[in-house]
C-alpha positions as CSV (number, residue, x, y, z in Angstrom):
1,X,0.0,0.0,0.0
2,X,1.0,3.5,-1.1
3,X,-0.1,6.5,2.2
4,X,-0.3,9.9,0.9
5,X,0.2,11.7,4.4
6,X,-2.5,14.1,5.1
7,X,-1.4,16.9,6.8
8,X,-3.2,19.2,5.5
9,X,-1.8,20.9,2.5
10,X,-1.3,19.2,-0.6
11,X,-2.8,17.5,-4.0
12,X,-4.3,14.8,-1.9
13,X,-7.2,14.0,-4.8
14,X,-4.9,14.1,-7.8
15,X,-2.1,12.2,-6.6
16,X,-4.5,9.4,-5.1
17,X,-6.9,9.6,-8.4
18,X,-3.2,9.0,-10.4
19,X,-2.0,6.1,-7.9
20,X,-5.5,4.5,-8.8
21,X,-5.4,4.7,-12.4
22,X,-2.0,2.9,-12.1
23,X,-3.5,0.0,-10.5
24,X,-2.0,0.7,-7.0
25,X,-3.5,0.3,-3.9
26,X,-3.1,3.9,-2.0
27,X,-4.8,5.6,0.5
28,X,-4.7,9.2,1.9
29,X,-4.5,9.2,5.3
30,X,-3.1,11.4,8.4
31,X,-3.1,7.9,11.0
32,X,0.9,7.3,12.1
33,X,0.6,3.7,12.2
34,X,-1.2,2.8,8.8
35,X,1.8,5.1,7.2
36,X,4.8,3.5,8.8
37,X,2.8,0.2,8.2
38,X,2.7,1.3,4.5
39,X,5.1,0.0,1.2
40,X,5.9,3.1,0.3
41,X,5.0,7.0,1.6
42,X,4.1,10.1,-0.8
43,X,4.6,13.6,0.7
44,X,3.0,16.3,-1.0
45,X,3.0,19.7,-0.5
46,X,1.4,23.3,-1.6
47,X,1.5,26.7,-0.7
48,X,4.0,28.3,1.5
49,X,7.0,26.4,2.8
50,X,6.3,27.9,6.4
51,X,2.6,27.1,6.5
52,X,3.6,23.4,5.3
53,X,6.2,22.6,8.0
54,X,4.3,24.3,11.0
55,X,1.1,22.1,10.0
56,X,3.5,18.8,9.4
57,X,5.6,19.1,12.6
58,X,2.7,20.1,14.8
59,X,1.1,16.6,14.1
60,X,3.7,14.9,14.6
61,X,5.0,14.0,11.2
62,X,9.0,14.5,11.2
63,X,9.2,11.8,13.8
64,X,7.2,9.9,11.4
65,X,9.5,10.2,8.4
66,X,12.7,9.7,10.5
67,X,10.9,6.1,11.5
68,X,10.1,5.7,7.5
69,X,13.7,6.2,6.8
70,X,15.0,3.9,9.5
71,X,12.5,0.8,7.7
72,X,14.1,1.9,4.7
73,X,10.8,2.6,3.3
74,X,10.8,4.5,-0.1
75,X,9.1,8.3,0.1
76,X,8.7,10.4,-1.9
77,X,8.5,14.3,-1.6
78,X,6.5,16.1,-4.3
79,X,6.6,20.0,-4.9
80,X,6.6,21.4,-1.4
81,X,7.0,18.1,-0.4
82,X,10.4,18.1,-2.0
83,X,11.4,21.4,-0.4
84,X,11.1,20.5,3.4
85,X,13.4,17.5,3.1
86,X,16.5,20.0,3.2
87,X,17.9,22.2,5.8
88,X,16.3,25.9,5.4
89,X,14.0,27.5,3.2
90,X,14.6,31.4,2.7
91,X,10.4,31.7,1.1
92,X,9.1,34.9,3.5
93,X,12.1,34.9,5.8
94,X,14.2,31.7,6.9
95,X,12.8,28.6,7.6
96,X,13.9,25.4,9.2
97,X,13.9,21.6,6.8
98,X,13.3,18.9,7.9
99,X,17.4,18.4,7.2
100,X,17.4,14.9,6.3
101,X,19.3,16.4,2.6
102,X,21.8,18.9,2.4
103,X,20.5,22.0,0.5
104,X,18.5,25.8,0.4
105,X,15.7,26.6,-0.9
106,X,15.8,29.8,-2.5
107,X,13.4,31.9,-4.6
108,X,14.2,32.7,-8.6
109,X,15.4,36.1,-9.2
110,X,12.0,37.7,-10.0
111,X,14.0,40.8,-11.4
112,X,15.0,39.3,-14.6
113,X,12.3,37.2,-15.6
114,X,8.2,36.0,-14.6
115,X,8.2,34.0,-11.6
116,X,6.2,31.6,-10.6
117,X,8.0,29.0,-13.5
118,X,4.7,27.5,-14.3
119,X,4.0,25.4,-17.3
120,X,5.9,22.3,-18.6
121,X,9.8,22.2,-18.6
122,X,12.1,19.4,-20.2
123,X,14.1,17.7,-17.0
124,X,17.8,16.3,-17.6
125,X,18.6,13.5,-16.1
126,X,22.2,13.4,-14.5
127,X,22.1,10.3,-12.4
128,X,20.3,6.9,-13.5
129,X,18.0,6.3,-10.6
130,X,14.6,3.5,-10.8
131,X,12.3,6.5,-9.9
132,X,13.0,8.7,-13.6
133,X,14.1,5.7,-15.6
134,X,12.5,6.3,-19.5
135,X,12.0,9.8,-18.8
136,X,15.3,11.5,-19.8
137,X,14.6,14.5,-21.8
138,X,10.8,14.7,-21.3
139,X,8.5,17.3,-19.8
140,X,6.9,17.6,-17.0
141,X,4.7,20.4,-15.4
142,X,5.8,22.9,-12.7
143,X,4.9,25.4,-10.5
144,X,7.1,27.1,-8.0
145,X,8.7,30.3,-7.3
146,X,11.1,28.6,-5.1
147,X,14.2,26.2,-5.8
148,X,17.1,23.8,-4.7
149,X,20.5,25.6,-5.0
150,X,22.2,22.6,-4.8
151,X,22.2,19.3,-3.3
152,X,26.0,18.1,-2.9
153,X,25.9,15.5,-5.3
154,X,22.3,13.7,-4.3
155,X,20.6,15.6,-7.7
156,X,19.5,13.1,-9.6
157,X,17.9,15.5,-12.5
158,X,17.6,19.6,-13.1
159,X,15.8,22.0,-15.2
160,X,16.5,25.5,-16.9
161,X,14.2,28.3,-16.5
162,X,15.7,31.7,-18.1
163,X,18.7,30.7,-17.9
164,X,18.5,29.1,-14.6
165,X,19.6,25.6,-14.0
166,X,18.7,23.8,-11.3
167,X,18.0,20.6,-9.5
168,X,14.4,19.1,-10.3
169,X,14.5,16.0,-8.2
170,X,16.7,14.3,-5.7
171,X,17.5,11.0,-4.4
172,X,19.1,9.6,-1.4
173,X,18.8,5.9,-0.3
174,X,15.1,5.2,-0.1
175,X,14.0,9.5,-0.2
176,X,13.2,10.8,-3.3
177,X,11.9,13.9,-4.1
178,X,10.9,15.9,-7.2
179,X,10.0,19.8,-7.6
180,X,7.7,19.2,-10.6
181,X,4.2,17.6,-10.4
182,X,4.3,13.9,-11.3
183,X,0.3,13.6,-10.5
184,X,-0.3,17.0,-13.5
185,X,2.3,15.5,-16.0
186,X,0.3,13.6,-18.3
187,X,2.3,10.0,-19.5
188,X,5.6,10.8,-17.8
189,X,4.1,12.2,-14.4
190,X,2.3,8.7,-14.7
191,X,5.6,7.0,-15.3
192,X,7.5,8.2,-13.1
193,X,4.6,7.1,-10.0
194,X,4.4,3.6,-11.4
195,X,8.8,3.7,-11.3
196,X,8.1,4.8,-7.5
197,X,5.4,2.2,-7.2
198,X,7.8,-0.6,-8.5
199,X,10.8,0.3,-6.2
200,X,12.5,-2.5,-4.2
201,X,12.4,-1.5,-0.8
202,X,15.9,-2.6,-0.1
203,X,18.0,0.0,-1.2
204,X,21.0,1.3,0.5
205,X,22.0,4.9,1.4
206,X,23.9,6.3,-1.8
């Protein structure tokens, strides 16, 4: 079983309606036991990087990742989602990661060109990972003002947005995380969940 943790902010419906479609069994759900009890563990996110850890850590839910981690149970971190696996967001001020990946979180320099980068972007794929294999070169749909600077060697793909590359998803041992929409990316975004459905649970830390 796939959990979709609930915490409050996130594409609950479209992720879940995708997970379905593939044929997986998923479920979105905010109860600690049935998600460390689960195969594998989305975490989505929306909206403001502050609003999102505030509402996650209040319930509870860093010491439930850290568990997830331990069991070597594949997650994945989706938008937002992405963004509070590293150590500070600077989105309205600075703001503490979860810190289980090295990394910022900065915002796109709004002077030079439109921000949010919304709309569909081709990702490059620098490390062969199970999670984007077949999907080298392809697009997929973003929406964030905010980015990764840099990830000390655990990028597994980036983008370019006016002139701007960086890192699009990440990997470390069983966390993954991407800063494009899998769930509003048409073919790919629904190859890349079944690649996350099919991971083997026993994977090292890399």
């Amino acid at each position: 079983m796939i959990a979709i943790i609930d915490y409050g902010i996130g594409n609950l419906g479209s992720v879940l309606n995708a997970l379905k479609f593939l044929n997986f069994e998923a479920k979105v759900t905010s109860n600690k036991e049935e998600i460390l009890a689960a195969d594998k563990v989305i975490l989505p996110g929306v909206g403001a990087f502050s609003d999102a850890m505030n509402s996650f850590i209040k319930q509870g839910f860093d010491e439930v990742i850290a568990k997830l981690i331990e069991k070597n149970t594949p997650i994945l971190g989706i938008c937002v989602g992405m963004q509070m696996l590293f150590e500070y967001s600077y989105e309205y001020g600075k703001h503490k990661g979860l810190n289980l990946l090295p990394g910022n979180v900065i915002k796109f320099d709004d002077s030079k060109y439109k921000v949010p980068h919304m709309g569909w972007n081709q990702i490059n794929i620098i490390k062969d990972t199970p999670l984007l294999k077949g999907v080298d070169k392809s697009y997929v749909y973003f929406v964030h003002s905010y980015h990764l600077d840099s990830s000390k060697g655990y990028e597994i793909a980036t983008s370019n947005y006016a002139g701007v590359e960086f890192p699009c998803a990440v990997n470390k041992g069983n966390l993954y995380g991407v800063q494009f929409h899998p769930e509003k990316s048409g073919d790919v975004g629904l190859k890349i969940l079944k690649n996350f459905g099919e991971i083997n649970e026993d994977i090292s830390s890399n």
